[in-house]
Biopython code that builds the backbone (N, CA, C, O; Angstrom):
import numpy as np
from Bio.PDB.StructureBuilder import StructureBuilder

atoms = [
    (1, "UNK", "N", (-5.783, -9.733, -11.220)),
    (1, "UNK", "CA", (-7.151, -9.467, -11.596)),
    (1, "UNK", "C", (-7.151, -8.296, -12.578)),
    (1, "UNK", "O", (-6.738, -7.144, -12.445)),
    (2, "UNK", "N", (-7.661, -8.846, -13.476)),
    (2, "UNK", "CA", (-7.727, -7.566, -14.504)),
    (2, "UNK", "C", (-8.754, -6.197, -14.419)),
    (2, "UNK", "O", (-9.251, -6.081, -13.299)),
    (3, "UNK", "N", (-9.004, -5.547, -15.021)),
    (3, "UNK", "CA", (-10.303, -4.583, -14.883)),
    (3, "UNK", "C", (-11.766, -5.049, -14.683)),
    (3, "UNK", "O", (-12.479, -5.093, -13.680)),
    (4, "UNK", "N", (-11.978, -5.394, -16.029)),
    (4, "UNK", "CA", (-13.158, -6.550, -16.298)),
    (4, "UNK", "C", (-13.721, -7.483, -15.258)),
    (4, "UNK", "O", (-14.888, -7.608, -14.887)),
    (5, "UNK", "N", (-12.555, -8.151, -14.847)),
    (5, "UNK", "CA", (-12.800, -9.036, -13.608)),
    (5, "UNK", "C", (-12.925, -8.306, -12.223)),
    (5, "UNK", "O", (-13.606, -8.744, -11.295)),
    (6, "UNK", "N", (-12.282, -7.283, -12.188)),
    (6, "UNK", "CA", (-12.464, -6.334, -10.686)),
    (6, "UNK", "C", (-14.101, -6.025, -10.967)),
    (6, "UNK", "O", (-14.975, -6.513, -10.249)),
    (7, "UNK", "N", (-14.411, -5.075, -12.204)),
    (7, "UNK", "CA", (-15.999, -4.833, -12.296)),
    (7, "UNK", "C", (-16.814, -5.832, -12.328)),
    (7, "UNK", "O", (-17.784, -5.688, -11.582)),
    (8, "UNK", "N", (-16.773, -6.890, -12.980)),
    (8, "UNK", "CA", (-17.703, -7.934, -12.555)),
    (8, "UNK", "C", (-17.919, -7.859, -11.125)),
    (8, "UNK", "O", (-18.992, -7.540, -10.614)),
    (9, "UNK", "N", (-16.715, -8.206, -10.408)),
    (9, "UNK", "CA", (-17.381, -8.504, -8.633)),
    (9, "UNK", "C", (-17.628, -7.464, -8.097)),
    (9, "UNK", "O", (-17.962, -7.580, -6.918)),
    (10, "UNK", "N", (-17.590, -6.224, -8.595)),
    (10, "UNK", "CA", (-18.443, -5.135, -7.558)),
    (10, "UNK", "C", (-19.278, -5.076, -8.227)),
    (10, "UNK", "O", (-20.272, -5.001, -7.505)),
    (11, "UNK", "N", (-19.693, -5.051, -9.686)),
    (11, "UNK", "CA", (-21.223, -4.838, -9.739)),
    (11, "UNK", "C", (-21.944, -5.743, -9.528)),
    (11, "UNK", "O", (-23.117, -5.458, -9.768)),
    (12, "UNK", "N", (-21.683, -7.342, -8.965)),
    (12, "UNK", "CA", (-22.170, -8.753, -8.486)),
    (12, "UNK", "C", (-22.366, -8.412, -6.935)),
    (12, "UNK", "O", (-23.319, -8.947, -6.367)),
    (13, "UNK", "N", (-21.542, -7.571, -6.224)),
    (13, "UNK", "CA", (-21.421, -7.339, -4.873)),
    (13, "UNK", "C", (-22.439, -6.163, -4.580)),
    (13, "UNK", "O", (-22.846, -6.137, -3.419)),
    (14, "UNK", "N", (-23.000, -5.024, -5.573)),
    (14, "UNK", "CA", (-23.668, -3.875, -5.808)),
    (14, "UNK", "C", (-25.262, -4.148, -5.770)),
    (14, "UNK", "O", (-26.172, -3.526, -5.222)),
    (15, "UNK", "N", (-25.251, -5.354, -6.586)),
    (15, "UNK", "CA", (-26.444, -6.145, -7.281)),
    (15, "UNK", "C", (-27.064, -6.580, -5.480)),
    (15, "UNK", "O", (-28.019, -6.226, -4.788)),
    (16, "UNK", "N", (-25.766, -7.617, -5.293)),
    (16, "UNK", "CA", (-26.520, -8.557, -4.117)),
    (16, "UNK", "C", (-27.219, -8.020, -2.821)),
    (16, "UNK", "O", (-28.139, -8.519, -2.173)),
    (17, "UNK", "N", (-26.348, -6.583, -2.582)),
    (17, "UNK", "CA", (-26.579, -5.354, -1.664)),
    (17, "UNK", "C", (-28.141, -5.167, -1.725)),
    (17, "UNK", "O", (-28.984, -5.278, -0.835)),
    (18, "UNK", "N", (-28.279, -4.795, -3.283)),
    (18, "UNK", "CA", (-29.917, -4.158, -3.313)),
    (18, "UNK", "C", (-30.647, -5.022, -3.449)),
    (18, "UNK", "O", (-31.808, -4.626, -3.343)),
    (19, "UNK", "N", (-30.559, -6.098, -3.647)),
    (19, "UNK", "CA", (-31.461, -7.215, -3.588)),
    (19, "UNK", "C", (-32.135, -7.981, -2.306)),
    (19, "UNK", "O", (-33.250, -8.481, -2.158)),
    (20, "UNK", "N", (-30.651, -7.831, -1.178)),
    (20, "UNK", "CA", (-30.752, -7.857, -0.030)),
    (20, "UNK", "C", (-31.826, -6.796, 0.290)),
    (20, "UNK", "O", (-33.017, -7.057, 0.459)),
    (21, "UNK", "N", (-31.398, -5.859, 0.339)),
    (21, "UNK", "CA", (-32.447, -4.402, 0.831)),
    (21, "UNK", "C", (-33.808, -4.326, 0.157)),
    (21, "UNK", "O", (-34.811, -3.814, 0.654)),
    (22, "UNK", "N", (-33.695, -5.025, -1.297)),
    (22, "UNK", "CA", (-34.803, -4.946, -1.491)),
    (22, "UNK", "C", (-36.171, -6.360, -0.799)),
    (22, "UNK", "O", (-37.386, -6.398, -0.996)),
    (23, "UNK", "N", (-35.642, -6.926, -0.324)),
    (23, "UNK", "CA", (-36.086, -8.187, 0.170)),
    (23, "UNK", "C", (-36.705, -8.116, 1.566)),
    (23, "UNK", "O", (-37.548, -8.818, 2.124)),
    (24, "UNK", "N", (-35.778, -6.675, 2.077)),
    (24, "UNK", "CA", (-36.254, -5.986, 3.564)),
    (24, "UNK", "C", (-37.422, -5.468, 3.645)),
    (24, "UNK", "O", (-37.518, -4.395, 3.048)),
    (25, "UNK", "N", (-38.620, -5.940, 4.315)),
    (25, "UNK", "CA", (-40.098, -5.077, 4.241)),
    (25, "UNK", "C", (-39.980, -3.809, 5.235)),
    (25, "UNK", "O", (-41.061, -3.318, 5.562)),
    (26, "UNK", "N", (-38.924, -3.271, 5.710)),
    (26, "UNK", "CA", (-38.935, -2.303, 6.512)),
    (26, "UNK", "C", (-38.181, -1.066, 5.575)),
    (26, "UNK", "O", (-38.301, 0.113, 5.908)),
    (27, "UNK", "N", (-37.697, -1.320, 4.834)),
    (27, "UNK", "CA", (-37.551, -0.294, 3.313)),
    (27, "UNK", "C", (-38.391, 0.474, 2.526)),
    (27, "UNK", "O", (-39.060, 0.099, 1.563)),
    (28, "UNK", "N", (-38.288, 1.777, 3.100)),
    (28, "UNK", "CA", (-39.057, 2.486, 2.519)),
    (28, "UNK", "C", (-39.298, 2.493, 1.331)),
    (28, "UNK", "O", (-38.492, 1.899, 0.615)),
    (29, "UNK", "N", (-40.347, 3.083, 0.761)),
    (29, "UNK", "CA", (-40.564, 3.359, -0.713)),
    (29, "UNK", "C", (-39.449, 4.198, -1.432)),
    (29, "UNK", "O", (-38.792, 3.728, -2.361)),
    (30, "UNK", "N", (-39.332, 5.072, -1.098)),
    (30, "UNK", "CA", (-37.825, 5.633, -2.040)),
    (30, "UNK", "C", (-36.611, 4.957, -1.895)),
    (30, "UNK", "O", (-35.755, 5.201, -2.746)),
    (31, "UNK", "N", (-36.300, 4.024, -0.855)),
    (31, "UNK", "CA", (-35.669, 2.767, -0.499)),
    (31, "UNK", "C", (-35.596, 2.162, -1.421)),
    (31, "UNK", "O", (-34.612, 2.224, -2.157)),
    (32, "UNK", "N", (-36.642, 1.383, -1.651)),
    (32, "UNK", "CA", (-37.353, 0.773, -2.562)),
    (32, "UNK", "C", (-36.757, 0.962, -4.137)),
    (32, "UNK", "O", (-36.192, 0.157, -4.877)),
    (33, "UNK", "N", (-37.220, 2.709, -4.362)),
    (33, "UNK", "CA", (-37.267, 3.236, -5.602)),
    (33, "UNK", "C", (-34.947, 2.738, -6.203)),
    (33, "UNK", "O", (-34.256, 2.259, -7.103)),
    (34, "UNK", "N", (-34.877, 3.433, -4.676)),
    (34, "UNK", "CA", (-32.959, 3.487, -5.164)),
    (34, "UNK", "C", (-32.323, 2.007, -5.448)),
    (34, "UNK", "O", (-31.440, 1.924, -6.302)),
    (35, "UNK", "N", (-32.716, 0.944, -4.812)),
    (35, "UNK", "CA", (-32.567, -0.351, -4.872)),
    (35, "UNK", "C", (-32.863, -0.823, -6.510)),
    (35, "UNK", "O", (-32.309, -1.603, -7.284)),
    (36, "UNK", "N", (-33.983, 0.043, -6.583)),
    (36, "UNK", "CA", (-34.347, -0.861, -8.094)),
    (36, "UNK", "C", (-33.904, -0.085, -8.986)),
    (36, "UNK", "O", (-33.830, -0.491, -10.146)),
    (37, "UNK", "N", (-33.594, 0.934, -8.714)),
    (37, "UNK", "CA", (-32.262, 1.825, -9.784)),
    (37, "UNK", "C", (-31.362, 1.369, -10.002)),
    (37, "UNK", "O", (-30.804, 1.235, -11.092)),
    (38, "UNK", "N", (-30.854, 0.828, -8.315)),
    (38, "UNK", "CA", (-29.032, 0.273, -8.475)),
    (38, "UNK", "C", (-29.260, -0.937, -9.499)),
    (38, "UNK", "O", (-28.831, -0.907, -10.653)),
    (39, "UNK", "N", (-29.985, -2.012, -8.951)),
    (39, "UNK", "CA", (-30.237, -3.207, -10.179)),
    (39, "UNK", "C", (-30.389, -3.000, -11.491)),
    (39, "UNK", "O", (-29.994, -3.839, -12.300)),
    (40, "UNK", "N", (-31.020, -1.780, -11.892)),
    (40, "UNK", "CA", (-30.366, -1.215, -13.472)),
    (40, "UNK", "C", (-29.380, -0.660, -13.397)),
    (40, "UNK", "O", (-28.775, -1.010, -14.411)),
    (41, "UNK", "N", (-28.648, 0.140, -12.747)),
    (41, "UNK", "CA", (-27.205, 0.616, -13.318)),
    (41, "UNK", "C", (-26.424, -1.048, -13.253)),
    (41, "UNK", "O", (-25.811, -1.562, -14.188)),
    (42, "UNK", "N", (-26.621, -1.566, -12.104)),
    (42, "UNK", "CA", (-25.584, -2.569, -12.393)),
    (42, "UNK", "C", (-25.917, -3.434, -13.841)),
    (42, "UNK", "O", (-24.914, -3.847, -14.423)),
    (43, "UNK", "N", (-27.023, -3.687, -14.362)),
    (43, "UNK", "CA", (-27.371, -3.775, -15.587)),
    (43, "UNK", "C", (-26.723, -3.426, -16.825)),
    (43, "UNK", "O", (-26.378, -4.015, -17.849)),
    (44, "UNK", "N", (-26.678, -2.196, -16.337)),
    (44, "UNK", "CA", (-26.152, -1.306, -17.480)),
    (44, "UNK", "C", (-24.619, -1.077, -17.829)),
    (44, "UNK", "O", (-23.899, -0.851, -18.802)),
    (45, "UNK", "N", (-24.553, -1.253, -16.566)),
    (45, "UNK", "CA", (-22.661, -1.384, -16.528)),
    (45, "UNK", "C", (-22.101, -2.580, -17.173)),
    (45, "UNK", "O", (-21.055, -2.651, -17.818)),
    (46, "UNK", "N", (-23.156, -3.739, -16.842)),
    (46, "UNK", "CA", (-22.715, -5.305, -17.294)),
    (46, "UNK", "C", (-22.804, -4.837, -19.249)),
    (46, "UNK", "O", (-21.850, -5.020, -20.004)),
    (47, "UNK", "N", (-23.726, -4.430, -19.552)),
    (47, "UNK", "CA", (-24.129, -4.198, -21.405)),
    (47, "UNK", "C", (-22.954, -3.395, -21.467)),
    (47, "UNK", "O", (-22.149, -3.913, -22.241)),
    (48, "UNK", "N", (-22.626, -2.572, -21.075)),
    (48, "UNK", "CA", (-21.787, -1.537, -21.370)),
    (48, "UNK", "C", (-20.176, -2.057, -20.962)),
    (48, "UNK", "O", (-19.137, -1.492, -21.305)),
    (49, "UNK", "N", (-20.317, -3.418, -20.052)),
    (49, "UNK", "CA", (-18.528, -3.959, -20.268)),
    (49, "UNK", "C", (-18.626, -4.655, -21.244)),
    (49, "UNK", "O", (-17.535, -5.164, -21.499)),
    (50, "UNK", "N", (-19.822, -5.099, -22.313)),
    (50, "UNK", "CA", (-20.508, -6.681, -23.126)),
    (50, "UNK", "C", (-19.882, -5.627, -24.183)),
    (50, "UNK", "O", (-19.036, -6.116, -24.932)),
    (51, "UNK", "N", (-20.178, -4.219, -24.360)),
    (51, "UNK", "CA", (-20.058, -3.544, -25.577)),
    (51, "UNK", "C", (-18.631, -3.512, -26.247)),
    (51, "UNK", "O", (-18.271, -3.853, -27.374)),
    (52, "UNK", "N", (-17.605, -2.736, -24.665)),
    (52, "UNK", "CA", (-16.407, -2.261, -24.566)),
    (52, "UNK", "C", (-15.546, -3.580, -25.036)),
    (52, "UNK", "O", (-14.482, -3.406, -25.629)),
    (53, "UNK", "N", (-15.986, -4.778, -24.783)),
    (53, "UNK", "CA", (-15.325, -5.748, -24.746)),
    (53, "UNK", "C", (-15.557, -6.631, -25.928)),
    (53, "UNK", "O", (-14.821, -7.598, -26.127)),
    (54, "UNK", "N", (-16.543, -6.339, -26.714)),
    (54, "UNK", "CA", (-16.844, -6.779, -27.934)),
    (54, "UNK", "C", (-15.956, -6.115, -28.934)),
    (54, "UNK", "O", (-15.201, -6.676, -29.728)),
    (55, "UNK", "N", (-16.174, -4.749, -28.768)),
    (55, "UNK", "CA", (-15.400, -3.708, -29.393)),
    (55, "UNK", "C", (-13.402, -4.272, -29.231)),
    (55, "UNK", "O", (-12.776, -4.228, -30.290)),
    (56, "UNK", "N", (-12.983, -4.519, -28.548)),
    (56, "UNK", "CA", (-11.892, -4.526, -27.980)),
    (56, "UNK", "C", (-11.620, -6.043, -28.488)),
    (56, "UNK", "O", (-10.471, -6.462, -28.347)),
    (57, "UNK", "N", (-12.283, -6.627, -28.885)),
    (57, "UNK", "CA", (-11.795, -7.859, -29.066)),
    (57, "UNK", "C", (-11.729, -7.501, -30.693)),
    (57, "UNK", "O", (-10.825, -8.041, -31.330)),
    (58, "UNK", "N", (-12.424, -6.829, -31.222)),
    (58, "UNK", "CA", (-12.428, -6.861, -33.070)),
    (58, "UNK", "C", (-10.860, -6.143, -32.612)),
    (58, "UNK", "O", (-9.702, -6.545, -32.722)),
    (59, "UNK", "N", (-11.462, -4.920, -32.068)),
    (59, "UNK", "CA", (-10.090, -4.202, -32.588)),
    (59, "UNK", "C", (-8.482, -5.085, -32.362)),
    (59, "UNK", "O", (-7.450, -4.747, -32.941)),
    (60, "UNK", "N", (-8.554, -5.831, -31.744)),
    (60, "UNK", "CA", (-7.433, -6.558, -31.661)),
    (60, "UNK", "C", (-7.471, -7.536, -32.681)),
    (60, "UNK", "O", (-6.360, -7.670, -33.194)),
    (61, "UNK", "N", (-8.374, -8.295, -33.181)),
    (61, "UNK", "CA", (-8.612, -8.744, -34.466)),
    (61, "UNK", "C", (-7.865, -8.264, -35.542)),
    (61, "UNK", "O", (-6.969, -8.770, -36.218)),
    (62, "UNK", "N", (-8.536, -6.965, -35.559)),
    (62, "UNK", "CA", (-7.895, -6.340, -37.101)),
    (62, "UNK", "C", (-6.600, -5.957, -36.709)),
    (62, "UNK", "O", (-5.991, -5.615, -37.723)),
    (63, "UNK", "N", (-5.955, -5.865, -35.786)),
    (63, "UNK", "CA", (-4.477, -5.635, -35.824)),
    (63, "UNK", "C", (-4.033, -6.767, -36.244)),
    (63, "UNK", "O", (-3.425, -6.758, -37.315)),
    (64, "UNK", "N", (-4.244, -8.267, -35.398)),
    (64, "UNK", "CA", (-3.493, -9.235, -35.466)),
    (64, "UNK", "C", (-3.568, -9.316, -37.761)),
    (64, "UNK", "O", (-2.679, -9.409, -38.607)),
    (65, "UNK", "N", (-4.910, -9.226, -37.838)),
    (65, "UNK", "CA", (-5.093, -9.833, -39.242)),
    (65, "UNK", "C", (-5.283, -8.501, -40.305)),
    (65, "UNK", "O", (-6.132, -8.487, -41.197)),
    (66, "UNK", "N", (-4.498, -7.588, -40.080)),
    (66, "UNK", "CA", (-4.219, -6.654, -40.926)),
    (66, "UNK", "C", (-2.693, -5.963, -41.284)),
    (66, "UNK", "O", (-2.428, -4.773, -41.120)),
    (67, "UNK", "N", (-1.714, -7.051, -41.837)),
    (67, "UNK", "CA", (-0.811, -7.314, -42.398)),
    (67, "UNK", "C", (-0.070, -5.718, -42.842)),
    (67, "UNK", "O", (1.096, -5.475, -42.534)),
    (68, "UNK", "N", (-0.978, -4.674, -43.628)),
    (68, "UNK", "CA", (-0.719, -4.018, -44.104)),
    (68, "UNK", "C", (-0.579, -2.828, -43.227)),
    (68, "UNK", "O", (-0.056, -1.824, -43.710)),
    (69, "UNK", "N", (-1.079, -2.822, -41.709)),
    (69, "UNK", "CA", (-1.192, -1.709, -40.686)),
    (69, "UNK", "C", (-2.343, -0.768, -41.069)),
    (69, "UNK", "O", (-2.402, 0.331, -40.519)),
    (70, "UNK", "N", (-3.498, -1.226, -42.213)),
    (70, "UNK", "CA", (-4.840, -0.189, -42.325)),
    (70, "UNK", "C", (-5.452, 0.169, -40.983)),
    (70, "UNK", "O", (-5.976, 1.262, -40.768)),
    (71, "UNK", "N", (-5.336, -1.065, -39.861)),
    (71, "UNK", "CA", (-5.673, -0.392, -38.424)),
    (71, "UNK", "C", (-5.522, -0.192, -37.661)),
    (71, "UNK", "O", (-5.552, -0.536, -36.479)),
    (72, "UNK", "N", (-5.104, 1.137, -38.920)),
    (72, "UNK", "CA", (-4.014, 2.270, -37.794)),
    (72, "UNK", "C", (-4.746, 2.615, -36.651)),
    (72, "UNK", "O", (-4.116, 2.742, -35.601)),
    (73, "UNK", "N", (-6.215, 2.828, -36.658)),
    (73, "UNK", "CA", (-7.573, 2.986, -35.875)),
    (73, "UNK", "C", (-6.886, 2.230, -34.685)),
    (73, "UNK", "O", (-6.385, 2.863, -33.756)),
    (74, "UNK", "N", (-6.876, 1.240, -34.722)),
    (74, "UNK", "CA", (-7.026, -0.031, -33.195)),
    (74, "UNK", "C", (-6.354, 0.668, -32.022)),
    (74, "UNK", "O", (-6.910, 0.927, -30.955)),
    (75, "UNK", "N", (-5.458, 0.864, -32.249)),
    (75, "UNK", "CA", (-4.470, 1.251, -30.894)),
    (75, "UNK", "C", (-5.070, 2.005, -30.301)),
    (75, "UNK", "O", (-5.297, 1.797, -29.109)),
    (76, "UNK", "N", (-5.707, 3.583, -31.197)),
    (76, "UNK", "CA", (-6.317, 4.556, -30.209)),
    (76, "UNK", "C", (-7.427, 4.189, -29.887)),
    (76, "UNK", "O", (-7.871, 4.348, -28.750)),
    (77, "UNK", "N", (-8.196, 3.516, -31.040)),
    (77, "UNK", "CA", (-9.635, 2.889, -29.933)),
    (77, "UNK", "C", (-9.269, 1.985, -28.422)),
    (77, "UNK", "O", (-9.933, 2.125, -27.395)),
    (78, "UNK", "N", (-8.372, 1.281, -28.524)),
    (78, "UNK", "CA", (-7.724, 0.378, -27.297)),
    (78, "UNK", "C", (-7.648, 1.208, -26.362)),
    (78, "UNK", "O", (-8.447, 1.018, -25.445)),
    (79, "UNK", "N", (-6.837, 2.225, -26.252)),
    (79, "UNK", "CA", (-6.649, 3.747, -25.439)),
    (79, "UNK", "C", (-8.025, 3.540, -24.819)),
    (79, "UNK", "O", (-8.314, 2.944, -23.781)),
    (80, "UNK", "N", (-9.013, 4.333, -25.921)),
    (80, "UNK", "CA", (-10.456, 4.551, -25.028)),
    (80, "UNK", "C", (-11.194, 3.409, -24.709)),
    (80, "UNK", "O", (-12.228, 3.460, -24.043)),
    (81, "UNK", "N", (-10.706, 2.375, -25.156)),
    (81, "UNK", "CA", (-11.844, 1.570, -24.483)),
    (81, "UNK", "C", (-11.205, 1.355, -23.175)),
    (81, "UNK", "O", (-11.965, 1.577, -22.232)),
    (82, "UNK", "N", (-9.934, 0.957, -22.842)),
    (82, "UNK", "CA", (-9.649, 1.433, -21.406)),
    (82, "UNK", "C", (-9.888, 2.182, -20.830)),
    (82, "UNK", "O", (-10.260, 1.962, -19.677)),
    (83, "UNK", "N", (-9.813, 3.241, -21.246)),
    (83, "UNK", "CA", (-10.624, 4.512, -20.156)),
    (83, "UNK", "C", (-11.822, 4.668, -20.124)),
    (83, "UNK", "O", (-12.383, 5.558, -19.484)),
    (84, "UNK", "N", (-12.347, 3.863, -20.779)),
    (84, "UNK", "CA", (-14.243, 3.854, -20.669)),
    (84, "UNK", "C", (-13.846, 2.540, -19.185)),
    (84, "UNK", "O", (-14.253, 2.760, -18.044)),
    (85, "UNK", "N", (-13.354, 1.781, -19.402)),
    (85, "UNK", "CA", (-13.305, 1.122, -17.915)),
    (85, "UNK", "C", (-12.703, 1.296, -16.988)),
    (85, "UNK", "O", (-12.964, 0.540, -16.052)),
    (86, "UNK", "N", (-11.881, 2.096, -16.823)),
    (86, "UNK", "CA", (-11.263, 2.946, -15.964)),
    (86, "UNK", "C", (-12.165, 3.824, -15.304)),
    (86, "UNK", "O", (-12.271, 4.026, -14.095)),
    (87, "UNK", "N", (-12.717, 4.255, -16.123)),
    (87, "UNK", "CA", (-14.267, 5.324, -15.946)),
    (87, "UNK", "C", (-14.899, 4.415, -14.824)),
    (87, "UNK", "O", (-14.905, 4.550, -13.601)),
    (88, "UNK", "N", (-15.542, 3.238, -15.821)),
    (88, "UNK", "CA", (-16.506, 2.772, -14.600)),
    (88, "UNK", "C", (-15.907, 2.181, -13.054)),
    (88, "UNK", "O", (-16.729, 2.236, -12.139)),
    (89, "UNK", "N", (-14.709, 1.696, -12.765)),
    (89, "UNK", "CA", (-14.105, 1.439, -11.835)),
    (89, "UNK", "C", (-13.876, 2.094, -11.004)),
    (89, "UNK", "O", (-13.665, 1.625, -9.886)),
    (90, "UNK", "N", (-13.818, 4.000, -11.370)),
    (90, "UNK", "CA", (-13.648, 4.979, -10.112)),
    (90, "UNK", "C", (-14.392, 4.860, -8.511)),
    (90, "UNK", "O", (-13.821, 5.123, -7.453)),
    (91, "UNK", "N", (-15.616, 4.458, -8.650)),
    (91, "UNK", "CA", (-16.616, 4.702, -7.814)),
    (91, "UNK", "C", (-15.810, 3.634, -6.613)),
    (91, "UNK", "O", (-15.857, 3.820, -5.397)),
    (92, "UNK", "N", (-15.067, 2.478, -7.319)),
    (92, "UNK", "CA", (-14.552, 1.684, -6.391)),
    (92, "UNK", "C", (-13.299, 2.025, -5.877)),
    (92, "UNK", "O", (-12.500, 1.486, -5.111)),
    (93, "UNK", "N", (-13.353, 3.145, -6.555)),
    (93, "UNK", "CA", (-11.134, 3.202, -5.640)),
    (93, "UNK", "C", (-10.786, 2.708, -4.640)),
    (93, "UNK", "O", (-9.756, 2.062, -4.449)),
    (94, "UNK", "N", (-11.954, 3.071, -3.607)),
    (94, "UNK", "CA", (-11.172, 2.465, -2.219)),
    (94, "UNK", "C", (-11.484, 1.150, -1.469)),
    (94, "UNK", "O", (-11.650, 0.832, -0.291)),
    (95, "UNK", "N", (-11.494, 0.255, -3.179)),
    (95, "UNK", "CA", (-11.909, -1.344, -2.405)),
    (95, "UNK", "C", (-10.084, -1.502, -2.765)),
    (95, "UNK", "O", (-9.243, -0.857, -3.392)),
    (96, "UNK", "N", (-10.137, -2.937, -1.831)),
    (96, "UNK", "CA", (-8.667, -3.073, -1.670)),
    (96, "UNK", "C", (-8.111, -3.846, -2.836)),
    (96, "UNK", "O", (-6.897, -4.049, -2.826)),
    (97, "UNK", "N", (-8.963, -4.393, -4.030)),
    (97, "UNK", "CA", (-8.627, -4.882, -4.994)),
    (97, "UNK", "C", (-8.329, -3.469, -6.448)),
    (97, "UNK", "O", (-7.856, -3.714, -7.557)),
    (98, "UNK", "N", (-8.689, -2.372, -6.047)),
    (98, "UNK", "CA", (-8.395, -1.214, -6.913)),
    (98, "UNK", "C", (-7.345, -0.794, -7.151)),
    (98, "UNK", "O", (-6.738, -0.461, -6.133)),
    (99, "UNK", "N", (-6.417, -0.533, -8.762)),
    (99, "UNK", "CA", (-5.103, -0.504, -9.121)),
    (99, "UNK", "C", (-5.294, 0.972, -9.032)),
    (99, "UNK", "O", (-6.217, 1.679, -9.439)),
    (100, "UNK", "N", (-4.172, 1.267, -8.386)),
    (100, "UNK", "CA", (-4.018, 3.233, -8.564)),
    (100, "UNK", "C", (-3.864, 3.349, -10.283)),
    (100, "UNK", "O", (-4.146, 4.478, -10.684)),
    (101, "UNK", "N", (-3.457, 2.359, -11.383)),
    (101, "UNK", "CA", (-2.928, 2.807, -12.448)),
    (101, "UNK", "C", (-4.431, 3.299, -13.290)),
    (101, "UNK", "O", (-4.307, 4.060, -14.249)),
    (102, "UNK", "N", (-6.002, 2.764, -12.824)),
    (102, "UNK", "CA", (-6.874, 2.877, -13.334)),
    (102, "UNK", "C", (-7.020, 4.539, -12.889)),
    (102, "UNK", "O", (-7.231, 5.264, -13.860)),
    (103, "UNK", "N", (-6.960, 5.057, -11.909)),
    (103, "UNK", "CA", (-7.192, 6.459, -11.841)),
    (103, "UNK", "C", (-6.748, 7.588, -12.586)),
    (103, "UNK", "O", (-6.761, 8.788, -12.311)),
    (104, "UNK", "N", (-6.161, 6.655, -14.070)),
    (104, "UNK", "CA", (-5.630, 7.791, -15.113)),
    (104, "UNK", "C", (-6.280, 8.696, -15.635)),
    (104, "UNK", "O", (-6.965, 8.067, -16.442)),
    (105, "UNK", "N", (-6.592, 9.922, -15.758)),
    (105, "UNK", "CA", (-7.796, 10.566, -16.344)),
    (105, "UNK", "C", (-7.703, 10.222, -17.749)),
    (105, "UNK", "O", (-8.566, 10.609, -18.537)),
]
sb = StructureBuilder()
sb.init_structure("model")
sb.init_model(0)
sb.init_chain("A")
sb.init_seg("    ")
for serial, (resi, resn, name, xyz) in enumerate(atoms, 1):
    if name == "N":
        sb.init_residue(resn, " ", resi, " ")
    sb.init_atom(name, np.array(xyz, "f"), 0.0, 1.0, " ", f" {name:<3s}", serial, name[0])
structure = sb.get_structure()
């Protein structure tokens, strides 16, 4: 399982949590309020793997189809766009599908 695919199912597993809770009429109002927060971060996490991964696909682009090595750029953007998902994966360390190699700072 790659990164991408580990974050998909916890923020699918994050999502279903608050949806559940939010579906509960015995949930308080600030209950309420945190539930419909989590359903935007998990939102936001999904745009923000749509970005990393858009990004990550050119940059591998212009390596494959830049003959001359002009992108020299790619590699270190590759660097950070891994650690932008590394980033978001912390919160999960201690699911049993979590690679210790993502805890790189």
């Amino acid at each position: 399982m790659d990164i991408v695919e580990f974050l998909s199912e916890r923020i699918s597993e994050d999502e279903a949590a608050a949806r559940t809770l939010l579906s509960d009429r015995t949930v308080s109002k600030s209950g309420e309020w945190y539930e419909q927060r989590l359903l935007l971060e998990c939102e936001a996490k999904r745009r923000l793997i749509g970005v990393v991964e858009a990004a990550r696909q050119s940059a591998l682009a212009a390596m494959v189809s830049d003959p001359l090595q002009e992108a020299h750029w790619a590699p270190r953007s590759l660097d950070w766009m891994e650690r932008s998902l590394q980033a978001l994966a912390l919160p999960y360390f201690d699911h049993p599908d979590f690679e210790q190699g993502w805890l790189r700072p």
